[in-house]
C-alpha positions as CSV (number, residue, x, y, z in Angstrom):
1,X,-33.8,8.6,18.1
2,X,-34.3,5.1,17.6
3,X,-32.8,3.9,14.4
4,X,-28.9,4.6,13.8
5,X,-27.0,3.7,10.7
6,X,-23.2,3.3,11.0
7,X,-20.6,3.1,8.7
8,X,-17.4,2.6,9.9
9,X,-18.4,0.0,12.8
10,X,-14.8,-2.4,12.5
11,X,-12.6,1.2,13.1
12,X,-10.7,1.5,16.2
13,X,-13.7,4.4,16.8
14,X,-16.8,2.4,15.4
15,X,-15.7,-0.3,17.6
16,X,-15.4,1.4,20.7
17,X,-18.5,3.4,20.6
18,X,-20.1,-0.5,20.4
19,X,-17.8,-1.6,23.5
20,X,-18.6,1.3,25.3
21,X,-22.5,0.1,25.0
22,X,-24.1,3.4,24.9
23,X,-25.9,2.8,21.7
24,X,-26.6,-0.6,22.1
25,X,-29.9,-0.7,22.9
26,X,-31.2,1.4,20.1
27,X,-31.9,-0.3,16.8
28,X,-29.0,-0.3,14.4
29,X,-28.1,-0.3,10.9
30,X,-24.5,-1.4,10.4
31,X,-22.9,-0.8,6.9
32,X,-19.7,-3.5,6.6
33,X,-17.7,-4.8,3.7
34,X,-18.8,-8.5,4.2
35,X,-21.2,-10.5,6.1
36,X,-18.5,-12.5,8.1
37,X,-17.3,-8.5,9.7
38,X,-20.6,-8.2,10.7
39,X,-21.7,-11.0,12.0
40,X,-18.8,-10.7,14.4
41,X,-19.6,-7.0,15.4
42,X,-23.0,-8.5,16.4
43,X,-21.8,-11.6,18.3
44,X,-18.7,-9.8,19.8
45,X,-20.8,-7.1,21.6
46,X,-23.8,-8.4,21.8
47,X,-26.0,-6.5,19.2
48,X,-29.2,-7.6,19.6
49,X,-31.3,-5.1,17.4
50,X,-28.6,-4.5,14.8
51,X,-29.1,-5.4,11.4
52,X,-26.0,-5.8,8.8
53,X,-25.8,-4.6,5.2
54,X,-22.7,-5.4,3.0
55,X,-21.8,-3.1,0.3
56,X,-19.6,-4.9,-1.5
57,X,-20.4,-5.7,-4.9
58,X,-22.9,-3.0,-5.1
59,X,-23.7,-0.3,-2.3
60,X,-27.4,-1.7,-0.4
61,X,-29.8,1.4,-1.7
62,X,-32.9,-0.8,-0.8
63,X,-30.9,-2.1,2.7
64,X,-30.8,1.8,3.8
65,X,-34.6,2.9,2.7
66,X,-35.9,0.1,4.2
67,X,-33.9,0.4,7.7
68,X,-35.1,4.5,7.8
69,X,-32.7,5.7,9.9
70,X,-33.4,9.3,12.2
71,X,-29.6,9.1,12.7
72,X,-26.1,8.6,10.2
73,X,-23.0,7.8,11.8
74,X,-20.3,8.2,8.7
75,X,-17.0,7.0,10.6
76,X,-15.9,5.4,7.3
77,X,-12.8,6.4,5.6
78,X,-9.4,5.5,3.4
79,X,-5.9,7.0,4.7
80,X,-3.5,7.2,3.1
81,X,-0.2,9.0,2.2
82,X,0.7,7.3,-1.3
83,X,-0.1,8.5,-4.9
84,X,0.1,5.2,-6.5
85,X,-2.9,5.2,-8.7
86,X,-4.7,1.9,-6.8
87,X,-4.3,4.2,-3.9
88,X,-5.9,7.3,-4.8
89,X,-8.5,5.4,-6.4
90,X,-9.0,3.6,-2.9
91,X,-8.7,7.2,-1.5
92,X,-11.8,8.9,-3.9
93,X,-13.6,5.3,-3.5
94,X,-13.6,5.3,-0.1
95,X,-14.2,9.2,0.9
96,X,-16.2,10.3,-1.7
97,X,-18.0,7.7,-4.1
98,X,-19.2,5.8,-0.8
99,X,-20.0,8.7,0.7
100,X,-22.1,10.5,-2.1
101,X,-24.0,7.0,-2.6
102,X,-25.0,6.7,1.2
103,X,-26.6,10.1,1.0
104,X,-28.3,9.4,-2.1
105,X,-30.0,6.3,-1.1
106,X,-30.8,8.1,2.1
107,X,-32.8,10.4,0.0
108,X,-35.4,7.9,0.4
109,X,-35.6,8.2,4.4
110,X,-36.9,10.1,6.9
111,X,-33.2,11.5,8.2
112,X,-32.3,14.7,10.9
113,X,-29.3,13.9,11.8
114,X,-25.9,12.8,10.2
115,X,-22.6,13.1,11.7
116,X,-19.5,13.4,9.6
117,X,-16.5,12.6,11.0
118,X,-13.0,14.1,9.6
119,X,-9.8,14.8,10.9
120,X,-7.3,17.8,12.0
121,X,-5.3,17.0,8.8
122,X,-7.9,18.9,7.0
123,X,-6.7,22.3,8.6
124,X,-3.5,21.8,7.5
125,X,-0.1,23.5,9.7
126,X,-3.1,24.7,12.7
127,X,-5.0,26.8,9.8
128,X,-8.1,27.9,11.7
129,X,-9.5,27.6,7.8
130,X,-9.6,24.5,5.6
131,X,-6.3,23.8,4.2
132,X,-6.4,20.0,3.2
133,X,-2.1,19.0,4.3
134,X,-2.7,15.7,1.9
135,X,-4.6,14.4,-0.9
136,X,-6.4,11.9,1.6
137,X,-7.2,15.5,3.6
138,X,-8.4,16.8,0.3
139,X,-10.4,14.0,-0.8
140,X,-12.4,14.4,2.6
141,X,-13.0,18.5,2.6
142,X,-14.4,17.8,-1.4
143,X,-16.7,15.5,0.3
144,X,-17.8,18.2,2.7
145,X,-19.2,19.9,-0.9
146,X,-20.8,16.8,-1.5
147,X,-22.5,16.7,2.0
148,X,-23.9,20.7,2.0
149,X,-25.5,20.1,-1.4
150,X,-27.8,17.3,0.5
151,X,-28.1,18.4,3.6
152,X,-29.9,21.6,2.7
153,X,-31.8,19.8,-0.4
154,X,-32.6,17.2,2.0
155,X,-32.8,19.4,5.3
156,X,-31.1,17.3,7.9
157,X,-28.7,18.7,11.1
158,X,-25.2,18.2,9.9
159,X,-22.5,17.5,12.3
160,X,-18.7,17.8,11.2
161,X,-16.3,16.2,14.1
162,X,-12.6,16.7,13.2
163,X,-11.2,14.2,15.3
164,X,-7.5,14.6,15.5
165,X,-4.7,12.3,16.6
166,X,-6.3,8.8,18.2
167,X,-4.4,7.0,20.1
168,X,-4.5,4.1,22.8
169,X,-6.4,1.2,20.9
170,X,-4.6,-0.9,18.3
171,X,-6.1,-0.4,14.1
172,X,-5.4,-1.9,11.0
173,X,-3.0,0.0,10.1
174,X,0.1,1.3,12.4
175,X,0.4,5.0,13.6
176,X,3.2,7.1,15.2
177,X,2.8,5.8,18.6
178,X,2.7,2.2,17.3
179,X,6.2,2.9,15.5
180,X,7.4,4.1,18.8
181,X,6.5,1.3,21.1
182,X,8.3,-1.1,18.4
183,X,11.3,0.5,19.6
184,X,11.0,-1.2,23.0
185,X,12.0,-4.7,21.8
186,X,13.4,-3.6,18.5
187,X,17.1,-5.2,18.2
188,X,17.9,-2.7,15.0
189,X,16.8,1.0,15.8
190,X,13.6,1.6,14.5
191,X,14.1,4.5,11.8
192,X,12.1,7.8,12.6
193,X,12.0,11.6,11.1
194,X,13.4,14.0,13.4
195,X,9.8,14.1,15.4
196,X,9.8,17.3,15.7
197,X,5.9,17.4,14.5
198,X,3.8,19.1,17.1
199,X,0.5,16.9,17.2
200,X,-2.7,16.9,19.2
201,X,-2.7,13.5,20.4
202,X,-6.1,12.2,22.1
203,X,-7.0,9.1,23.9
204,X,-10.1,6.9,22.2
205,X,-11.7,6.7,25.8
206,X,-12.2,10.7,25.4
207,X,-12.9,10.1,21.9
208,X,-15.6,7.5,22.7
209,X,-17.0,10.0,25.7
210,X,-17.3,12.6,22.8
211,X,-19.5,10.6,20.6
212,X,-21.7,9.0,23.4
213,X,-22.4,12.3,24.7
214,X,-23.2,13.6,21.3
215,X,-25.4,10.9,20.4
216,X,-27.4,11.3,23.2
217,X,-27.7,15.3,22.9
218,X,-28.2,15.9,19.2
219,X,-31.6,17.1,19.5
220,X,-30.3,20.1,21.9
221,X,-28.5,21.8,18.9
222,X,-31.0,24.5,17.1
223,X,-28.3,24.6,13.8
224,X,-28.3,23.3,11.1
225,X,-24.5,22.7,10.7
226,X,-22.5,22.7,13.9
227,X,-19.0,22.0,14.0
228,X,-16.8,19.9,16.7
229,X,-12.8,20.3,17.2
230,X,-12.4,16.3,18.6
231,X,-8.4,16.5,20.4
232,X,-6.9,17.6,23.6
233,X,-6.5,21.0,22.8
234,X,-2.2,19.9,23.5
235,X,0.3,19.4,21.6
236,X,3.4,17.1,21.7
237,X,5.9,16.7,19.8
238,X,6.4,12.8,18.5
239,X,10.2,13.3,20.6
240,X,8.5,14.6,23.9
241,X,6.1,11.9,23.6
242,X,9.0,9.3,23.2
243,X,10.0,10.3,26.6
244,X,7.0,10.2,28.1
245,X,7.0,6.1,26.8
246,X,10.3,6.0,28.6
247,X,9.6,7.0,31.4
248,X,6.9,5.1,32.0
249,X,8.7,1.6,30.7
250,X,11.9,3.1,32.5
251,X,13.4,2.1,29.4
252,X,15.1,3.7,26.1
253,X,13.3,3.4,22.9
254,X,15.5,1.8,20.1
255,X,15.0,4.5,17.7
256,X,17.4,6.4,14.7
257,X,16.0,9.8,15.2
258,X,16.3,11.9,11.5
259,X,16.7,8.5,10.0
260,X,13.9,9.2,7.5
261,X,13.0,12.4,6.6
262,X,9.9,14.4,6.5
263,X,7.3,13.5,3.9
264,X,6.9,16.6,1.3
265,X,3.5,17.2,3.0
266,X,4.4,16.8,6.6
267,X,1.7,18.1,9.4
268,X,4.2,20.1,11.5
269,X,1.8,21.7,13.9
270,X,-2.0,20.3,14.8
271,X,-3.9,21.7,18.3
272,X,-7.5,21.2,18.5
273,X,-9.5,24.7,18.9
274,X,-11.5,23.4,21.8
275,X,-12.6,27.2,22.3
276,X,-14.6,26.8,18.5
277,X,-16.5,23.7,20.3
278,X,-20.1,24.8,20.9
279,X,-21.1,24.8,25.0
280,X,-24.2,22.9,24.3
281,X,-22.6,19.7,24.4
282,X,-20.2,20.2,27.5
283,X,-17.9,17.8,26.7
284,X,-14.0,18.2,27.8
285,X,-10.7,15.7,27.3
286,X,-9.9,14.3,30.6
287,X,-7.3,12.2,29.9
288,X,-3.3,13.3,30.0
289,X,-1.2,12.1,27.9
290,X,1.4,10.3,30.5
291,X,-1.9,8.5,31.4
292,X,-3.2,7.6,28.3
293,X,-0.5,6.0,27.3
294,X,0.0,4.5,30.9
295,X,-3.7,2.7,30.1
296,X,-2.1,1.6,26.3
297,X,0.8,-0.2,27.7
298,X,-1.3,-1.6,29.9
299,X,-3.1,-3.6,27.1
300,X,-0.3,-3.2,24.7
């Protein structure tokens, strides 16, 4: 496969698959909100076949036929836990309008692969079935409707990853480890629920090592929808792993434990099913938790 389209590219994920310079080389289509974001994923890793396409005011139909990708990398998506109507518009906007309009103008390619990536928090409590635990959860699995209609009117591969709880790279937005660490200089306790949550917490270098490996394999998969269970296959809970931080800082956190309590539609339980991976891939977490976040507080 030659041609690769990306959405996604300035996530903590999209950006590490471009550091890790395993795609590189191939010629790329890389979907961003504005020219200036692009321009910088080019420059910053050295893109030298990648070609940008904003779609903001209006999504790049032409951009997308024109480009003919064999490959779609969907990383793009909205989180978030509010109901505030701006953010459940930002939620449908972002995980299904975009979505169904990438797949329509793709209509006009010669596509066989795409790769959609979701998360654990579609399975709600460790449901082996989809169970969306949040509207942002929900507004993803409707898009999975969305995504069978087209792949079998448009007879692609589909691949679903379910990437679960990414740590050891900083985002745009803060998660529970972040909130953690800010309890290592934090002069007020930093307020936490009772962190008793049992989460599958997985490092981005085994994240990245997933997607390189299935990039370069996809054409060894004979179905046409094939399934991937992205985490450690462990689970934590949010206090064990606040030891864990402390041990390696030899240093107590600053933290109020119970003082918030759980959201209505906490995730309680989350454990990647690494058994429901298929073996074509051969692709296993290496990386222990003490030691991931031994590499994060190394660049911290």
């Amino acid at each position: 496969m030659d041609k690769i389209l990306i959405t996604g590219a300035t996530s903590v994920i999209g950006r590490s698959i471009l550091q890790a310079n395993v795609i590189n080389q191939k010629k790329l289509l890389l979907l961003v909100s504005s020219e200036r974001k692009g321009l910088e994923l080019i420059k910053t890793y050295g893109l030298a076949d990648a070609e940008i396409a904003v779609i903001l005011p209006d999504f790049p139909i032409q951009e997308v036929i024109d480009f003919n990708p064999e490959v779609a990398l969907h990383l793009a998506g909205y989180t978030s836990n509010s109901l505030l109507p701006q953010e459940v518009i930002k939620l449908v906007d972002a995980n299904i309008n975009f979505g169904s309009l990438l797949l329509t103008s793709l209509k006009g390619t010669n596509l066989k692969y795409f790769i959609n990536v979701g998360s654990g928090m579609e399975f709600g409590d460790n449901s082996t079935e989809l169970a969306p635990s949040n509207f942002y959860a929900a507004t993803k699995l409707a898009f999975r409707t969305i995504l069978d209609y087209f792949s079998k009117t448009m007879n692609f591969q589909l691949f679903q990853v379910n990437v679960y709880f990414v740590y050891g790279e900083k985002g745009a937005r803060k998660k529970v480890i972040d909130y953690l660490l800010d309890g290592k200089e934090a002069e007020v306790p930093i307020k936490m629920s009772p962190g008793e949550q049992c989460l599958d917490f997985i490092h981005i270098n085994d994240v990245v090592a997933f997607f390189s490996k299935l990039l370069l394999n996809l054409e060894k998969s004979e179905d046409n929808y094939t399934q991937f269970f992205v985490g450690s296959g462990k689970s934590h809970t949010i206090k064990e792993v606040a030891k864990v931080i402390e041990k390696i800082i030899h240093q107590k956190l600053n933290l109020e434990w119970g003082g918030i309590p759980y959201r209505k539609e906490e995730i309680m339980l989350s454990t990647a099913p690494q058994k429901n991976n298929p073996k074509f891939l051969n692709w296993k977490p290496v990386i222990e938790l003490e030691e991931g976040l031994q590499l994060y507080l190394n660049n911290y």
